[in-house]
C-alpha positions as CSV (number, residue, x, y, z in Angstrom):
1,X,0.0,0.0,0.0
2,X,3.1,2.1,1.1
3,X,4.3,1.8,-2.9
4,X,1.1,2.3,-4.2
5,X,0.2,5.4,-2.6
6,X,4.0,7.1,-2.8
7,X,5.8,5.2,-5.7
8,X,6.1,8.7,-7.6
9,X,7.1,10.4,-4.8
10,X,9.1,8.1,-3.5
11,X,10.8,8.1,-6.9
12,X,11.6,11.2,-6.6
13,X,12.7,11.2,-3.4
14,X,15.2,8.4,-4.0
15,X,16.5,10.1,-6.8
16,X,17.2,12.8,-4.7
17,X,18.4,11.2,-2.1
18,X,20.6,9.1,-4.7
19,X,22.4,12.4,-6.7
20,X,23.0,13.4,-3.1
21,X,24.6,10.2,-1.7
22,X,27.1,10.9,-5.1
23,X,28.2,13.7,-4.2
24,X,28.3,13.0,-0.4
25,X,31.2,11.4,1.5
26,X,30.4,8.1,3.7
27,X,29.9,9.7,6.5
28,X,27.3,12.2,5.1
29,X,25.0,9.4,3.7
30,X,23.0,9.0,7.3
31,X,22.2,12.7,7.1
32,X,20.5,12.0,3.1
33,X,18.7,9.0,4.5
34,X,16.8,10.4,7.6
35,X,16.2,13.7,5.1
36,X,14.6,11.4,2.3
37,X,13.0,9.3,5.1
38,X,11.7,12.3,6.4
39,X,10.1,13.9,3.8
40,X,8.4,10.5,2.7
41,X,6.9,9.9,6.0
42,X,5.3,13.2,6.7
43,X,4.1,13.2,3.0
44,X,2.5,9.4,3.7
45,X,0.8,10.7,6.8
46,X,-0.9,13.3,4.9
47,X,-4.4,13.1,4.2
48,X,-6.4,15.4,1.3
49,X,-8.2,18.5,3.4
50,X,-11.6,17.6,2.1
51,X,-11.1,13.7,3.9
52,X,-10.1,15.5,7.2
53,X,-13.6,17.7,6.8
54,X,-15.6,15.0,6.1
55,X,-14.1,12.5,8.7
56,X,-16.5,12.5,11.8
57,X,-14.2,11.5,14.2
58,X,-12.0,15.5,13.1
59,X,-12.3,17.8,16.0
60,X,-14.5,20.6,15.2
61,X,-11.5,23.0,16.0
62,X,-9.4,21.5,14.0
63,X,-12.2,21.5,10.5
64,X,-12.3,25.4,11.3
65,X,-8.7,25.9,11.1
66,X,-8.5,23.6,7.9
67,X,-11.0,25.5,6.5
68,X,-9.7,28.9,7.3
69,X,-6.3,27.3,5.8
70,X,-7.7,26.7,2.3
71,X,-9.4,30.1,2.4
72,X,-6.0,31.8,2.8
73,X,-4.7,29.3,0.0
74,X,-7.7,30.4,-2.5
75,X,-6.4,33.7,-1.9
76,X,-2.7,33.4,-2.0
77,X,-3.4,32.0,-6.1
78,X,-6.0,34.8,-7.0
79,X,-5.3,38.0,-5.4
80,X,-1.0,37.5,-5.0
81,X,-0.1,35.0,-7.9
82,X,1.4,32.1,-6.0
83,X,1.6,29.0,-7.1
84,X,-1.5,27.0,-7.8
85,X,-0.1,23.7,-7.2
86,X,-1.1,21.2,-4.7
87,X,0.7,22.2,-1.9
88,X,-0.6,22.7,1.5
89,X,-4.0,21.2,-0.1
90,X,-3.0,18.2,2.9
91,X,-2.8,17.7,5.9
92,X,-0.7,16.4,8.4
93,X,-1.3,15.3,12.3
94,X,2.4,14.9,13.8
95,X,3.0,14.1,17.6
96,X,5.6,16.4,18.3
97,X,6.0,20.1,18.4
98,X,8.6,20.7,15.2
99,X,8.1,18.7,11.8
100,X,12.3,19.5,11.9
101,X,15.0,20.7,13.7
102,X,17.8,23.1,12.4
103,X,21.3,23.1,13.8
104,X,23.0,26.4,13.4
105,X,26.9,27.1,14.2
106,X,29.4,29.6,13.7
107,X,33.2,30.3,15.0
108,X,33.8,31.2,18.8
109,X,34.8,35.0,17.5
110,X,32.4,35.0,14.4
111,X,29.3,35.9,13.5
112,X,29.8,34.3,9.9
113,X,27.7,31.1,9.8
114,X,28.9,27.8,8.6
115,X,27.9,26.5,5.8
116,X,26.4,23.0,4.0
117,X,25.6,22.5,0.4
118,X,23.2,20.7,-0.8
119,X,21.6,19.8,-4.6
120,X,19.1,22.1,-5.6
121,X,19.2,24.2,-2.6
122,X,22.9,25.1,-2.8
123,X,24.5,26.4,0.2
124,X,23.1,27.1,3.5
125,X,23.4,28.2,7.1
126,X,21.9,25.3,8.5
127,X,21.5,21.9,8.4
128,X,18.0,20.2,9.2
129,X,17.2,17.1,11.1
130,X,13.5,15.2,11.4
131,X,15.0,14.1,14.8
132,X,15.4,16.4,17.6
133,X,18.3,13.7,19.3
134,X,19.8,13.3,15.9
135,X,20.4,17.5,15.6
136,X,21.5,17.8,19.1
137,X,24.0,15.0,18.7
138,X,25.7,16.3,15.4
139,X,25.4,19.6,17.9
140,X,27.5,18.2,20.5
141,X,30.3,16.9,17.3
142,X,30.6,21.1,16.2
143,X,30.6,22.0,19.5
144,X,33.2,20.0,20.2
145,X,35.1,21.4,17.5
146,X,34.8,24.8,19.3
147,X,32.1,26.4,17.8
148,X,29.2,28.1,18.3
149,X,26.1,26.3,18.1
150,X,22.1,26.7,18.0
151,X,19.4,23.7,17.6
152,X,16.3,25.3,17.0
153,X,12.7,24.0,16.0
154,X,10.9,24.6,12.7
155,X,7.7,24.2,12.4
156,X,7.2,24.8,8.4
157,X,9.7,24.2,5.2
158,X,9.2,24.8,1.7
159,X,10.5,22.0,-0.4
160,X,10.5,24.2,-3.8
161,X,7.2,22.5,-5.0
162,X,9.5,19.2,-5.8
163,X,7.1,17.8,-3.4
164,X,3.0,18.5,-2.2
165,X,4.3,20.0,1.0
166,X,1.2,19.5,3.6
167,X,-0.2,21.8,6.0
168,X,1.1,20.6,9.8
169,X,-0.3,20.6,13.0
170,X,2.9,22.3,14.0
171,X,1.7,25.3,12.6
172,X,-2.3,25.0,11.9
173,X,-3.2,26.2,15.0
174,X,-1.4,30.1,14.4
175,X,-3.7,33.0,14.7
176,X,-5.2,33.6,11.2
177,X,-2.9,36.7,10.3
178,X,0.2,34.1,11.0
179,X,-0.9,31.3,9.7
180,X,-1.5,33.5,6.5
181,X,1.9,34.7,6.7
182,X,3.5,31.3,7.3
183,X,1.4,30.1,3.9
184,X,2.5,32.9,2.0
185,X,6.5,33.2,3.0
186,X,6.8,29.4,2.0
187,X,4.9,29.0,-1.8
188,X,6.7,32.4,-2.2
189,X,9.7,30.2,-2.3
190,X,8.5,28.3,-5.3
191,X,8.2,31.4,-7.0
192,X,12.2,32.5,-7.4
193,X,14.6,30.6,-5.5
194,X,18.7,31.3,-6.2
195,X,20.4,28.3,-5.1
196,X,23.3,29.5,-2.4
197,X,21.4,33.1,-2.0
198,X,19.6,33.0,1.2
199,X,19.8,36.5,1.9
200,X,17.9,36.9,-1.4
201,X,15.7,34.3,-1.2
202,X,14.5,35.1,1.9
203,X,14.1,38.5,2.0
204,X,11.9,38.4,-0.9
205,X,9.6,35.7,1.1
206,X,9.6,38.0,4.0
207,X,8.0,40.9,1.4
208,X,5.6,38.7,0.2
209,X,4.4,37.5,3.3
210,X,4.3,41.2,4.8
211,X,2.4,42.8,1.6
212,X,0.2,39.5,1.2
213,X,-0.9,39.7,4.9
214,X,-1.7,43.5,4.8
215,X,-3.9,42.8,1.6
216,X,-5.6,39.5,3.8
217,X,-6.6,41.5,6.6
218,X,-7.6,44.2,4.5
219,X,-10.3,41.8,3.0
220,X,-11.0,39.5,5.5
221,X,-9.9,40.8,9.0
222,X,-11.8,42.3,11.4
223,X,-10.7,45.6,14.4
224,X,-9.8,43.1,16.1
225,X,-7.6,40.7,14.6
226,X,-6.0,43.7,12.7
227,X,-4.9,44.9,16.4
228,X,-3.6,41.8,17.4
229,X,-1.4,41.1,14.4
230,X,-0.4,45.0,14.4
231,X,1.0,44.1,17.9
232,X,2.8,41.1,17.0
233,X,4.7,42.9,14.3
234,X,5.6,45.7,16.6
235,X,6.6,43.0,19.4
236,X,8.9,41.6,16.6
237,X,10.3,44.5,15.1
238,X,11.5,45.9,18.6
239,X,12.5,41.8,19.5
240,X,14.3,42.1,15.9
241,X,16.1,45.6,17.3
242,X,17.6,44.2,20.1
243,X,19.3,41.8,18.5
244,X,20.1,43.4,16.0
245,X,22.2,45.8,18.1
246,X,23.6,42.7,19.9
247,X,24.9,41.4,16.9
248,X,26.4,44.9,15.5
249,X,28.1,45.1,19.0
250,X,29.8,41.5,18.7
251,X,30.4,42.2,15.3
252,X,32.9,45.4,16.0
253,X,33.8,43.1,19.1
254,X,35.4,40.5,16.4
255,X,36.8,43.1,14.5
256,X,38.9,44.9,17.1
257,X,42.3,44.1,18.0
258,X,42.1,43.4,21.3
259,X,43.4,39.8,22.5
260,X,41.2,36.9,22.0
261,X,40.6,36.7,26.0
262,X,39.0,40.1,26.1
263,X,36.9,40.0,22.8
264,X,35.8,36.6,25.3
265,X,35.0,38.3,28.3
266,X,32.8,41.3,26.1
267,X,31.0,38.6,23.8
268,X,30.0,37.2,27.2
269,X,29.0,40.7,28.6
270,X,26.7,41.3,25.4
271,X,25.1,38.2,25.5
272,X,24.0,38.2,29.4
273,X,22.8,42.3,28.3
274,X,21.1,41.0,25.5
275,X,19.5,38.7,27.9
276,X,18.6,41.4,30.6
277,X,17.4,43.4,27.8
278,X,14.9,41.2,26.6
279,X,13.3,41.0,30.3
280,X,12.8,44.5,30.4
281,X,11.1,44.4,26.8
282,X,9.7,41.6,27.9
283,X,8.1,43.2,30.3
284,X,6.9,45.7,28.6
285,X,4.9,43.5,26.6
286,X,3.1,42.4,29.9
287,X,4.7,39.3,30.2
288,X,4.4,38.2,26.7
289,X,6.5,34.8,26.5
290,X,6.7,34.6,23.0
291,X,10.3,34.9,22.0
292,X,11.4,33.0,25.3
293,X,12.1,30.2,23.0
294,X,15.2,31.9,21.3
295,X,16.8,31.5,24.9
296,X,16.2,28.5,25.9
297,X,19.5,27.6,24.9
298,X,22.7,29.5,26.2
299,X,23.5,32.4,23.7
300,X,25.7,32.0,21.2
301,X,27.3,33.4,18.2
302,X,24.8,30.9,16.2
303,X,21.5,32.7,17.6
304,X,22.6,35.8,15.5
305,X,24.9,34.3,12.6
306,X,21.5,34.5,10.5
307,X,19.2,37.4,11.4
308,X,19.9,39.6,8.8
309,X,19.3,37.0,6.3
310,X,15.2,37.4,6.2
311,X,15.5,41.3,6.7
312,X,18.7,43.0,4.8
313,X,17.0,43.3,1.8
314,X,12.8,43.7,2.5
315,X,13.2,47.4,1.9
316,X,14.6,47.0,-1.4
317,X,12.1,44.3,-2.3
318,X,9.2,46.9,-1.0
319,X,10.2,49.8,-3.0
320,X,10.5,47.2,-6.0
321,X,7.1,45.7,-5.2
322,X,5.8,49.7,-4.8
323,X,7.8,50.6,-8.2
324,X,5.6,47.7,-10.2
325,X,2.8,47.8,-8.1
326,X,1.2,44.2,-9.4
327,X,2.6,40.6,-7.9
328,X,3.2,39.5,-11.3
329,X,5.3,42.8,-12.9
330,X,7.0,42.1,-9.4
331,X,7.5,38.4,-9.5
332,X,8.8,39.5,-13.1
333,X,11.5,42.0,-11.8
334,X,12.9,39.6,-9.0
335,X,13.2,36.7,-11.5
336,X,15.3,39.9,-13.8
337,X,17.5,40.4,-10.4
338,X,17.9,36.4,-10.0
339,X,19.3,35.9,-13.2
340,X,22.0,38.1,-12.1
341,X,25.7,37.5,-10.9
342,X,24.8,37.5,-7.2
343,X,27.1,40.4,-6.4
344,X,25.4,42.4,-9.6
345,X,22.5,41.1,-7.9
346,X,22.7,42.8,-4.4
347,X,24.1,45.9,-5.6
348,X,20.8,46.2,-7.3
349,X,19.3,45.8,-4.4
350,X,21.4,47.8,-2.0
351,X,20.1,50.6,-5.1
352,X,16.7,49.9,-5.1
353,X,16.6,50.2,-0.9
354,X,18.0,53.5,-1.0
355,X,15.8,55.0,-4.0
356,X,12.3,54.3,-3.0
357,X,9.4,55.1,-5.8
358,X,7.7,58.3,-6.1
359,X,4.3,58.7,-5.7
């Protein structure tokens, strides 16, 4: 039944999995398997949305959110021009709280992030593990090299639309303004992808999700989810601020010549104010606990390698967005930019952020 239900995706999958394994050494070939392993169970343990609706034994919570999911899909395709493929038309139950887990590390006096590559994605900050043990043990291995390192869940992926990728319980349950955004950041990904470009890649998600949300509520929010998702943005722009000025700290920490000891003894100083600072902002939130989760391992050089990758260049992408002022004259313009040498590439962009479109 397994074959007969996946044999094309499991194909595919083992294709994959196979071009990988080619260009992998030995000791990389456990890493492909749980990936491909991975992908193929969560796909088999998705059901169509429609059987999930019509299944009595589907909490009612759960049909509301479903439905509310395939509304936001409907209006991703007609009103921003993402892909009308079958993803997220599934759905997935899963019994814990991440589908994956990504291990981050950089150097003990670095905020430059290592770096894997991979087929079709190209090279990345992260490496991603279906296993929570299995990413906190290859953890422990760059750790023990010296490094700097952060495990962190994730609760959605985009797979490129080489695969259907479901919706998840790890995520279904998001306020409607998030669970919008979510949707929208990860088909935006299916739209232009530069293999080895994160920065690129997912800044321009980050834009589509922002602009598709604002046009969501606009059409179906009401007061007061419109407050509550204004709040979370503010929450995570000032959350982004902080550690933003962490990480610019650290970085002219690096930089400096003082002696190795010393740049040490501030990088540990930054990291307990970063800390302190985020109680106080904290709160002033009233006690709102949701960033807690970005310390609940000790600070490190990893939590911040990667920041600036979904934000450097959403001001560039906005003005461009602005300039064309349609999704698909947009979608058209980033494709332009993504054809380009990547260092072409952002000094467009660095351009476009500074020269914002008249009225």
């Amino acid at each position: 039944m397994f074959r007969m239900t996946l044999s094309k995706t499991a194909r595919r999958a083992l294709l994959v999995c196979g071009a990988a394994g080619l260009l992998a050494s030995c000791s990389s070939l456990n890493y492909y398997r749980q990936a491909a392993q991975g992908q193929l169970t969560l796909l088999s343990d998705a059901r169509p949305i429609d059987d999930w609706l019509t299944d009595q034994s589907t909490d009612a919570k759960l049909k509301l959110r479903l439905e509310t999911a395939r509304q936001i899909r409907g209006f991703a395709v007609r009103q921003l021009g993402l892909p009308d493929n079958k993803t997220y038309r599934n759905y997935a139950a899963l019994h814990r709280p991440f589908v994956l887990w990504n291990v981050v590390a950089a150097p003990e006096l670095s905020l430059k992030p290592l770096q894997w590559c991979f087929p079709v994605a190209g090279c990345v900050s992260y490496r991603g593990y279906y296993s929570k043990d299995d990413a906190l043990a290859y953890a422990r291995e760059l750790r023990a090299e010296g490094d700097d390192v952060q495990v962190g869940g994730v609760p959605a992926y985009s797979t490129l639309g080489w695969f259907n990728d479901p919706l998840i319980s790890t995520f279904i349950n998001y306020p409607d303004a998030e669970l919008a955004r979510l949707i929208f950041h990860e088909l935006a990904h299916q739209v232009v992808y530069v293999s080895g470009d994160s920065q690129f890649n997912e800044s321009f998600a980050s834009t589509v999700e922002e602009a598709g949300v604002e046009r969501w509520l606009a059409g179906f929010g009401n007061v007061q989810m419109r407050a509550n998702y204004a709040k979370y943005q503010a929450r995570k722009k000032q959350f982004l601020a902080l550690l933003l000025n962490c990480r610019d700290a650290l970085e002219r920490n690096y930089a400096s010549a003082q002696p190795d000891a010393e740049k040490r003894a501030l990088k540990a100083h930054l990291f307990q104010q970063l800390k302190d600072d985020y109680q106080v902002l904290k709160a002033s939130w009233g006690g709102y606990a949701g960033y807690d989760r970005f310390f609940a391992e000790p600070l490190s050089n990893a939590h911040l390698a990667a920041i600036a990758t979904y934000t450097d260049f959403v001001p560039a992408f906005r003005n461009l967005l602005q300039r064309e002022r349609s999704f698909p004259r947009f979608y058209a313009a980033v494709r332009d930019l993504a054809a380009l040498d990547r260092d072409e590439r952002h000094r467009r962009l660095r351009q476009l952020a500074s020269n914002p479109p008249t009225a």
